[in-house]
C-alpha positions as CSV (number, residue, x, y, z in Angstrom):
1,X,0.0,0.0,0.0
2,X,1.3,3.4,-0.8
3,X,2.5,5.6,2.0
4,X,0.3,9.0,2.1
5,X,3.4,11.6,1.1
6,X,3.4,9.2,-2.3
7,X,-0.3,10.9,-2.9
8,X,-0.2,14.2,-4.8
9,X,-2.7,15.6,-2.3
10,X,-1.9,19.2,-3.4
11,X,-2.7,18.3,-6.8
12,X,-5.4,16.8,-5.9
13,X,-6.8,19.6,-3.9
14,X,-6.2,22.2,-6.5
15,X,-7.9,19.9,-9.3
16,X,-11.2,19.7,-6.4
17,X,-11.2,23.2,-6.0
18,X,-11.5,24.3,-9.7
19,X,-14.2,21.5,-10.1
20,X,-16.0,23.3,-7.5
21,X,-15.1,27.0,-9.2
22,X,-16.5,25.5,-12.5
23,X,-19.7,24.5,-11.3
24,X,-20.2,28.1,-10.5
25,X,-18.8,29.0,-7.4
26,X,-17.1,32.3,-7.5
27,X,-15.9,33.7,-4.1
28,X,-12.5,33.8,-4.3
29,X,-12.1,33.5,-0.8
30,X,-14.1,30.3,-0.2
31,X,-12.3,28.9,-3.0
32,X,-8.8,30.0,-1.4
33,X,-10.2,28.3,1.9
34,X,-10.8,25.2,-0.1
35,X,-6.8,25.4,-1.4
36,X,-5.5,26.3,2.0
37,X,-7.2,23.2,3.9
38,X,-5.8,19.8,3.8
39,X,-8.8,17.2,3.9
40,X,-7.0,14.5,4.0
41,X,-6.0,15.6,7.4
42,X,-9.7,15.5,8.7
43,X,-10.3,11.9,7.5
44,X,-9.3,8.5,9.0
45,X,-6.3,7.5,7.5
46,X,-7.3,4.4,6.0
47,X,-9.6,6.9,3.6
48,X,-7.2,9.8,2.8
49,X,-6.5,8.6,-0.5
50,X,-10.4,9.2,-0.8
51,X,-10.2,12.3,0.8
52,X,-10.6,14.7,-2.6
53,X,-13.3,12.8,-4.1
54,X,-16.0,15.1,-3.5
55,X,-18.3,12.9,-1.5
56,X,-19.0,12.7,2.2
57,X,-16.6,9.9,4.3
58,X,-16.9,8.0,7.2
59,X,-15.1,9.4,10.2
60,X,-16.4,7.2,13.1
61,X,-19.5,6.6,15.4
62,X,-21.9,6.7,12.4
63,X,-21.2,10.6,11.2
64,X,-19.5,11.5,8.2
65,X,-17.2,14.7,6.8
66,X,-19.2,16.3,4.4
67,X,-18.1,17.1,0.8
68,X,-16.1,20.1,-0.6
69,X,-19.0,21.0,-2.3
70,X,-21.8,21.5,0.3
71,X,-19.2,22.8,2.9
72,X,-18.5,25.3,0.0
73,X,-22.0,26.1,-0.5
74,X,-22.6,26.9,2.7
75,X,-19.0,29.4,3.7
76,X,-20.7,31.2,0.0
77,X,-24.1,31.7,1.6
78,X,-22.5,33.0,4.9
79,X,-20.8,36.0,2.8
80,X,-18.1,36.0,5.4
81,X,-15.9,38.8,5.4
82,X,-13.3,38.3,8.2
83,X,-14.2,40.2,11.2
84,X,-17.2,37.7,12.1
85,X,-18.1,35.7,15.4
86,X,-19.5,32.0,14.0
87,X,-21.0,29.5,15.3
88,X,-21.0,26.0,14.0
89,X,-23.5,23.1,15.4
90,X,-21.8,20.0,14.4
91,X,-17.8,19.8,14.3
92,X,-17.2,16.3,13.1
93,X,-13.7,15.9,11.9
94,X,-13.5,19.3,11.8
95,X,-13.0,19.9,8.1
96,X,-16.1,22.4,7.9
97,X,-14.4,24.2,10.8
98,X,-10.6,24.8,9.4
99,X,-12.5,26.2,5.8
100,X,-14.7,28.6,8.2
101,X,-12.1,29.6,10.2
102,X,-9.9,30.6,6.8
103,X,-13.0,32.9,6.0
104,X,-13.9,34.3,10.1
105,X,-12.4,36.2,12.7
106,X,-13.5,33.7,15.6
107,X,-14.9,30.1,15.1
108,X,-17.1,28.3,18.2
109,X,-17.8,24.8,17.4
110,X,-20.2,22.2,19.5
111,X,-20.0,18.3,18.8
112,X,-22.5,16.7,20.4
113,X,-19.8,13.3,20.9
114,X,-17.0,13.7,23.0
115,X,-14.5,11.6,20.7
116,X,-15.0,13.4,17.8
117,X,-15.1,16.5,19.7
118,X,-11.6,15.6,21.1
119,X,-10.1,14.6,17.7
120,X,-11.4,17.8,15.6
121,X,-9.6,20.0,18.4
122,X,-6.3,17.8,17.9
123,X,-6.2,18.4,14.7
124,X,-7.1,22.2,14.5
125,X,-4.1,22.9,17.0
126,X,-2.2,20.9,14.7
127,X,-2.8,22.6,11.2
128,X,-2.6,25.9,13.9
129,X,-6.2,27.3,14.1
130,X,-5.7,29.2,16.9
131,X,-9.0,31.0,16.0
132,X,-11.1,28.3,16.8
133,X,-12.7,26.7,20.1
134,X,-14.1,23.2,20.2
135,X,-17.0,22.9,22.8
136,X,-18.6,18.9,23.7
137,X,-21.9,19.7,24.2
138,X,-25.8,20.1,23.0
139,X,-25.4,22.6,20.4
140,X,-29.3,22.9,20.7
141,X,-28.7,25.6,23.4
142,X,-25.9,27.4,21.3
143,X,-22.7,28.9,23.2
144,X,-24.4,31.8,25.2
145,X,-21.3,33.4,27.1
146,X,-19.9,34.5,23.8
147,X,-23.2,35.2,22.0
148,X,-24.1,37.5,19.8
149,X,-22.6,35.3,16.6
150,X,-22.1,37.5,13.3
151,X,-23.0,33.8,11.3
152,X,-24.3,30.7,12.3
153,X,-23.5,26.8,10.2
154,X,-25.5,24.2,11.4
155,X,-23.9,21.2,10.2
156,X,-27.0,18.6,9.8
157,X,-30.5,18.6,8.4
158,X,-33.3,19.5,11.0
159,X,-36.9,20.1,11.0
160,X,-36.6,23.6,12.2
161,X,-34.1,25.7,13.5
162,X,-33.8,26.0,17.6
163,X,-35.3,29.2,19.4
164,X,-31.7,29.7,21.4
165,X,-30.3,29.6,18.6
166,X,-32.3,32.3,16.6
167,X,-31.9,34.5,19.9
168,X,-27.9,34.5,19.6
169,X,-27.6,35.8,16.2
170,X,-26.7,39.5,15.9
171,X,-28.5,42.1,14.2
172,X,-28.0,41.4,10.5
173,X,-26.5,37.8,10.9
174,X,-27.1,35.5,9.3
175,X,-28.6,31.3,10.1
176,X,-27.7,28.4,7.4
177,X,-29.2,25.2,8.1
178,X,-30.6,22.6,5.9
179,X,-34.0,22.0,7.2
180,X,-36.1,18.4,7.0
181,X,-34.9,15.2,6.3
182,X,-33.5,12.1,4.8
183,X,-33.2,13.2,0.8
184,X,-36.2,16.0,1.2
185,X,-34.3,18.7,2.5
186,X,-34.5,22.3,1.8
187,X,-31.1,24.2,2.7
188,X,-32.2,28.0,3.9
189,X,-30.1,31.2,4.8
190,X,-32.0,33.2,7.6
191,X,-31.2,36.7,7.7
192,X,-31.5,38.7,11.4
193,X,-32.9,42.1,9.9
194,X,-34.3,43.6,13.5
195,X,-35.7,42.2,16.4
196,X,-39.3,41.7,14.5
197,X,-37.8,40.8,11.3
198,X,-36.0,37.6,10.1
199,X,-36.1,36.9,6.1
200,X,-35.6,33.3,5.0
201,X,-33.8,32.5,1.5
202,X,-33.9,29.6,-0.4
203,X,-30.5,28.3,-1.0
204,X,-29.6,25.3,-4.2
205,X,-30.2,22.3,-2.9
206,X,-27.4,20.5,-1.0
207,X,-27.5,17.0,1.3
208,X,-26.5,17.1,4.9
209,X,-27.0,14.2,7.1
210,X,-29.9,14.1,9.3
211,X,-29.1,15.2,13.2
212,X,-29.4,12.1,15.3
213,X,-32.9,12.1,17.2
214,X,-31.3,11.8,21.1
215,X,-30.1,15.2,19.5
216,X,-32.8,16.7,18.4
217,X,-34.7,15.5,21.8
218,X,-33.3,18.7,23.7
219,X,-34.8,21.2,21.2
220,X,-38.7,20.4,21.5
């Protein structure tokens, strides 16, 4: 079996991200995100010679690292700037993290299972996120001591988006969730315009997995 430094994963990475840029993504800074992130770091290693196919991957106790392409999607509908405060509901590997964190000022992330939590916050002191915090918790409830968050990701499909959570966004932030489940999902970016006023947008379709029920328990 090849050893991983044989695998052109630079190459590789720089072939994904102009697949992605050709299907019509055109922020150059998501796609420099995409460049600057090493996915085959965020995978088990027994996959990362998988780890540019632009599918989702397996990454332990039954969740999965979602594909380039959705993960892209969603930094693009966030229209992140660089000074923002984000939330993210759903670390995983902590791929989706890294690529925020390229595009934010500050990343807080939640993983609901304490391994993975553990693992993502190896690896982004490793690759030398120093802009990122990893919280095991219920992300149902959000992060309130650092609330109000400029953006907020969360990283599987739901049937509606928590009430703490739509009470930590700031004025004029901005909520992107994919809402349902199993293949009918609808992914929607939910704009904070005052106190009274929140505008929903319906965003191209992309697949997240579904959150796991004992999850979803805390939020009704």
């Amino acid at each position: 079996m090849p050893l991983l430094d044989e695998f052109d994963f630079d190459g590789r990475r720089e072939q994904l991200a102009q697949q992605i840029e050709a299907r019509g993504l055109r922020d150059p800074r998501v796609l420099a995100a995409l460049r600057a992130v090493h996915r085959e770091r965020y995978v088990p290693s027994e996959d990362a010679e998988q780890s540019y196919e632009d599918r989702p991957l397996p990454i332990g106790h039954g969740q999965t690292i979602s594909d380039s392409e959705t993960v892209a999607a969603v930094a693009d509908a966030l229209r992140l700037h660089g000074h923002e405060r984000l939330l993210e509901i759903g670390t995983g590997s902590g791929y989706s993290s890294a690529v925020l964190a390229e595009l934010a000022r500050e990343v807080f992330t939640i993983e609901c299972i304490e391994p993975l939590a553990r693992a993502a916050a190896e690896r982004l002191r490793r690759d030398g996120y120093c802009n990122v915090l990893v919280r095991c918790g219920d992300g149902a409830t959000g992060w309130p001591e650092f609330a109000p968050f400029d953006a907020i990701f969360l990283g599987a499909a739901i049937p509606e988006i928590p009430p703490a959570l739509m009470q930590q966004l700031a004025p004029g932030g901005r909520i992107v969730a994919a809402l349902g489940s199993g293949q009918a999902q609808q992914l929607v970016c939910v704009r904070h315009d005052s106190p009274w006023r929140h505008r929903t947008e319906r965003l191209p379709d992309v697949h997240l997995e579904p959150m796991a029920t004992e999850r979803y328990a805390h939020y009704v």
